[in-house]
C-alpha positions as CSV (number, residue, x, y, z in Angstrom):
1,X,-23.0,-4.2,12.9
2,X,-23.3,-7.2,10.7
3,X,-27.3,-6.2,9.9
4,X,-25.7,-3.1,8.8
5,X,-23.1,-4.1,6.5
6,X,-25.8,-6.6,4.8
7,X,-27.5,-3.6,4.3
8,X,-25.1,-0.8,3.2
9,X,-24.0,-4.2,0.9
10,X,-27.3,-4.4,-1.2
11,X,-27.9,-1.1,-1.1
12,X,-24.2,-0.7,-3.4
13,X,-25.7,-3.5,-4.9
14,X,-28.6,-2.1,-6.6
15,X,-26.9,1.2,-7.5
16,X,-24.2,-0.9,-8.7
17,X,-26.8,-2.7,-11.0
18,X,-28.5,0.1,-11.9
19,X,-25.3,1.3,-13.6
20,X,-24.6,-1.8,-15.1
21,X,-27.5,-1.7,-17.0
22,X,-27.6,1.4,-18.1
23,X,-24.0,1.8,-19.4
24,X,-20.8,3.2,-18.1
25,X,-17.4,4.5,-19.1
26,X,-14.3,2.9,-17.6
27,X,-11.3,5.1,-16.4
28,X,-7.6,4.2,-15.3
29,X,-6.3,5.0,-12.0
30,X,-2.5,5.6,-11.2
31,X,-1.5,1.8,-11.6
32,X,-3.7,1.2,-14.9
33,X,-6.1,-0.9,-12.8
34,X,-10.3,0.0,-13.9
35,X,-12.5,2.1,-12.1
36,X,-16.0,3.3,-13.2
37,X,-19.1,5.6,-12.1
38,X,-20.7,1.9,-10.5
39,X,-17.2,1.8,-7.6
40,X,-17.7,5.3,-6.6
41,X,-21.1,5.5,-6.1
42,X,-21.6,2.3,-4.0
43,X,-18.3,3.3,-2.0
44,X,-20.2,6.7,-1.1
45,X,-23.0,4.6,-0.2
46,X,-21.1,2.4,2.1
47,X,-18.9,5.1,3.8
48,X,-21.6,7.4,4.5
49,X,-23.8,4.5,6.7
50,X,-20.7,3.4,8.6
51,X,-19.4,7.2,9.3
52,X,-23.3,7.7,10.5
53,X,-23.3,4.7,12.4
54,X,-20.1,4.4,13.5
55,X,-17.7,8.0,13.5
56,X,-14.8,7.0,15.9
57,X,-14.0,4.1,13.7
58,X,-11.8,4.6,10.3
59,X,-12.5,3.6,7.1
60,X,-9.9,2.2,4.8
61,X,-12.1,2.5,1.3
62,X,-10.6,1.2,-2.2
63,X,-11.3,4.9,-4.0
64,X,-10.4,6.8,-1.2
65,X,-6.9,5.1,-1.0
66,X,-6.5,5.5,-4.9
67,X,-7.5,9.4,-4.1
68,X,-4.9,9.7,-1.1
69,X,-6.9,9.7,1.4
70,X,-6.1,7.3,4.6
71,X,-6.7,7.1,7.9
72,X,-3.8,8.5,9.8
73,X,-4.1,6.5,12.7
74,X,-5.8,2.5,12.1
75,X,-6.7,2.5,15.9
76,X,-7.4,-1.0,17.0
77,X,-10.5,-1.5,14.9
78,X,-11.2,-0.3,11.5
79,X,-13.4,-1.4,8.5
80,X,-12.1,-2.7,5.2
81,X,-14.0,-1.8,2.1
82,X,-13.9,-2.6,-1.8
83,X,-17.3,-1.1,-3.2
84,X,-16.7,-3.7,-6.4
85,X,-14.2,-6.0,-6.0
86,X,-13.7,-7.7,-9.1
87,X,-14.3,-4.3,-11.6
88,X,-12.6,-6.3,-14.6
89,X,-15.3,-8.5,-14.4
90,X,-18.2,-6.2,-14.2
91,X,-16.6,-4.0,-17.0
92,X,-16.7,-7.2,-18.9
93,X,-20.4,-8.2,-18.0
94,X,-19.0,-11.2,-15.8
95,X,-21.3,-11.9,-13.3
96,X,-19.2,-12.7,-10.2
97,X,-18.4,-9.3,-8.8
98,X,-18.9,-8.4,-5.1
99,X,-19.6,-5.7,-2.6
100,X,-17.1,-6.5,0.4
101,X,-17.5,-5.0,3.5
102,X,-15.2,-5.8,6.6
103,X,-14.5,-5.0,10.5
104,X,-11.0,-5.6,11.4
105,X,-10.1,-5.6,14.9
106,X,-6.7,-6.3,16.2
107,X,-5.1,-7.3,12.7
108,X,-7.7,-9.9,12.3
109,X,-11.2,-10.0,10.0
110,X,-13.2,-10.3,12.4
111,X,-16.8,-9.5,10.2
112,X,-17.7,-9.3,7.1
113,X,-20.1,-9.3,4.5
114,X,-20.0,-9.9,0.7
115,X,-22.6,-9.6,-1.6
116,X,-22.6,-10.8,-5.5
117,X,-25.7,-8.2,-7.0
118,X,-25.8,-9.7,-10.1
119,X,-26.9,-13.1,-9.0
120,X,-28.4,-12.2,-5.7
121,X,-25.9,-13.8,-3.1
122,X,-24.8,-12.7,0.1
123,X,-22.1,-14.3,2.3
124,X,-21.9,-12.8,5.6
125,X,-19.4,-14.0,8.9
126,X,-18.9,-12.8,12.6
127,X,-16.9,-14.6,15.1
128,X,-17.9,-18.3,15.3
129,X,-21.1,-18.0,12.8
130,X,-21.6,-18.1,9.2
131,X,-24.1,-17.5,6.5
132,X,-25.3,-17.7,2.9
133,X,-28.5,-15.8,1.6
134,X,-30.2,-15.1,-1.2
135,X,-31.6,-11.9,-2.0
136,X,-34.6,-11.2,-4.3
137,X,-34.7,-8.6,-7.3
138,X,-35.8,-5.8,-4.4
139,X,-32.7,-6.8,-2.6
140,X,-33.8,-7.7,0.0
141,X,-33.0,-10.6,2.1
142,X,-35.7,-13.7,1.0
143,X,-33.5,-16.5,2.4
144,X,-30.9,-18.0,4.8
145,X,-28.7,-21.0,5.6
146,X,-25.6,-21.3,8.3
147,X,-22.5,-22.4,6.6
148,X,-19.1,-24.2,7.5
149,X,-16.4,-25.9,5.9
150,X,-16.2,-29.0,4.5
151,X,-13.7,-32.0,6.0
152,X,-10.8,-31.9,2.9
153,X,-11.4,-33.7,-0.1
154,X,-8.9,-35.9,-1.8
155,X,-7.8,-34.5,-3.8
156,X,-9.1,-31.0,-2.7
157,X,-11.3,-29.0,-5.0
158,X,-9.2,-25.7,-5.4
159,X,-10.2,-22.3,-6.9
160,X,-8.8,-19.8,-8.5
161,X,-8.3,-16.5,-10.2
162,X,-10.3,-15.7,-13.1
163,X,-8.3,-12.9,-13.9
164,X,-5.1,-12.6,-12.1
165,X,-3.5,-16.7,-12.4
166,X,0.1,-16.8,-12.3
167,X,2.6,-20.1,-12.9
168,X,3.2,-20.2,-9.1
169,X,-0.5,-21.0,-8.7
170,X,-0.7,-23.1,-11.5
171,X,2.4,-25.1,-10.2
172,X,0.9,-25.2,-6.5
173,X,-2.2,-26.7,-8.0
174,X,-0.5,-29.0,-9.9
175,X,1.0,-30.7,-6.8
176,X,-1.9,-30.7,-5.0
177,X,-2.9,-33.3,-7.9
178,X,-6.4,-31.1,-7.6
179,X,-9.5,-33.0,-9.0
180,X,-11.6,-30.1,-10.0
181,X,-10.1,-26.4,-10.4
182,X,-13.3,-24.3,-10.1
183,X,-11.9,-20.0,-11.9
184,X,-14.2,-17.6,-10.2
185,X,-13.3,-14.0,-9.8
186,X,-13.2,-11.1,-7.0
187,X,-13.9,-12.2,-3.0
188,X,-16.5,-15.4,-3.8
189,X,-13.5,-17.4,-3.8
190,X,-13.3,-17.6,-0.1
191,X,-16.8,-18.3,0.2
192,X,-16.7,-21.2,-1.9
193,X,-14.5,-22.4,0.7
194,X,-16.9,-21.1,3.3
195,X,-19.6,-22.8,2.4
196,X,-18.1,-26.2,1.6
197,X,-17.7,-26.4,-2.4
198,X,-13.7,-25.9,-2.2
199,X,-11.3,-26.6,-0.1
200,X,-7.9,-24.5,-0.9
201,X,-7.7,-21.2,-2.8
202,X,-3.6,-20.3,-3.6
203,X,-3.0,-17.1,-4.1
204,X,0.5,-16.4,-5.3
205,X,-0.8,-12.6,-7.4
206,X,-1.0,-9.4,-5.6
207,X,-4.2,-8.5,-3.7
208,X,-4.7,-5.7,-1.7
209,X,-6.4,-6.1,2.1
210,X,-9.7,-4.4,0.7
211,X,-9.9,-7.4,-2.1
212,X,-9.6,-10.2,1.2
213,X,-10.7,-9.0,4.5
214,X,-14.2,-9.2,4.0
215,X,-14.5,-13.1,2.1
216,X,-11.2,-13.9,4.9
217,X,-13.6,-13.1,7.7
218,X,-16.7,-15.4,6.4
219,X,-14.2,-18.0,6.0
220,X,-12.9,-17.9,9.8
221,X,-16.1,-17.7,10.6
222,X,-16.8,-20.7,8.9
223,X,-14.2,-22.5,10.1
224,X,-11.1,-21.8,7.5
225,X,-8.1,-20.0,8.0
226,X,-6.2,-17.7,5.6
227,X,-2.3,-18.2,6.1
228,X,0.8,-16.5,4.5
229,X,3.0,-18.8,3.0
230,X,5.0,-19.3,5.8
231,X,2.4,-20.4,8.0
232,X,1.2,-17.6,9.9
233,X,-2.2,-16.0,10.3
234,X,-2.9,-13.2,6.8
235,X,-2.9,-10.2,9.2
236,X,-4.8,-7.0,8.4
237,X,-3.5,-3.1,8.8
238,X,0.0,-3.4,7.4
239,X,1.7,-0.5,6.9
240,X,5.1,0.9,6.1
241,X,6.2,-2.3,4.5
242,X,10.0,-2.6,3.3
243,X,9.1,-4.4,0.2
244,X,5.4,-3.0,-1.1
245,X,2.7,-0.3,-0.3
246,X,0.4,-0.4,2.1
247,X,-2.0,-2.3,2.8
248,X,-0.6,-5.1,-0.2
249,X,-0.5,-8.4,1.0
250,X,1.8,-11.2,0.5
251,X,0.9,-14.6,-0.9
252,X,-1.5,-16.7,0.7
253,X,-3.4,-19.9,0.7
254,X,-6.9,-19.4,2.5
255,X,-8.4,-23.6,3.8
256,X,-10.9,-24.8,4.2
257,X,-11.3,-27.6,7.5
């Protein structure tokens, strides 16, 4: 499954180059956030090697949720994806946008993969084993490294939002009395963490499960954890929330060791 989603994940990639480069229009959805030709085309990509690979198992897809269409029963497992996860930065020729691709099984992230096409690097995370690769400019796979996370600095080495901060976050950080606040945007934060570079990325903004689940799993596998502000586990499939829509989740602060 995991040599799957590296692949389904470069192949978005290139598409998702290939449209950078030669131009795009953006459009709105419903809640004013971007979408362009580059998200639908590598979520078609995705969705139709996991539905040939894998039919009894839902798909929760960014697009396909913004269209209305859902999974009517989550099941025990089910895969989490964002075909570009981090659209305000690719609209504005930022270069750390990501492919994320994500098993969920039992509420929890249990695989994942996430792929930055523009610079080439691929983060990818099943139970108990973690990775960092670099792909060439044929996408494919030209080298690997295990990763974990580091023992905690002091102070900690946080990251953050490039393009969603808030004065919560700013005020956590500030009590953390953080020595270097690395602003990256879309999934790459948690696999800064992953692979030892940070330590603690606050999140007090809305995300969505599709934006986490896939960096959240290369974490845990890495040896992090991802934690709602009260302490518990970030758990994946929530639906029918009192307070927000589905699949929306609270605040969190994903760890490093």
């Amino acid at each position: 499954m995991l040599g799957l989603f590296e692949r389904l994940a470069l192949a978005a990639g290139r598409e998702i180059m290939r449209v950078y480069h030669a131009g795009f229009e953006v459009d709105r959805k419903a809640d004013a956030s971007p979408v362009t030709e580059a998200d639908r085309r590598a979520e078609e990509i995705i969705l139709a090697g996991l539905r040939e690979a894998f039919p009894t198992i839902p798909c929760v897809a960014e697009e396909e949720v913004s269209a209305g269409i859902v999974p009517a029963d989550l099941g025990r497992a089910f895969f989490l994806i964002d075909p570009l996860d981090g659209t305000k930065e690719f609209v504005n020729r930022r270069t750390d946008f990501t492919v994320n691709i994500a098993l969920v099984r039992d509420g929890v992230p249990a695989v994942g993969v996430v792929f930055a096409p523009c610079t080439g690097r691929l983060f990818s995370g099943r139970p108990g084993y973690a990775e960092a690769a670099e792909a060439d400019a044929d996408f494919a796979v030209a080298a690997r490294r295990t990763i974990s996370v580091r023992a905690g600095a002091t102070p900690p080495a946080v990251v953050a939002s490039r393009s969603h901060n808030t004065p919560e976050t700013d005020a956590y950080i500030a009590s953390l009395g953080a020595a270097e606040i690395v602003s990256v945007g879309s999934s790459l934060k948690f696999c800064l963490l992953a692979e030892g570079v940070a330590d603690v990325y606050p999140r007090f903004g809305r995300t969505m499960e599709w934006d986490t689940a896939a960096g959240d799993a290369v974490l845990r596998a890495a040896g992090g954890s991802t934690a709602t502000l009260d302490g518990a586990p970030l758990a994946y499939g929530k639906r029918k929330q009192a307070h927000d829509a589905d699949f929306a989740n609270p605040h969190f602060i994903a760890r490093g060791r």
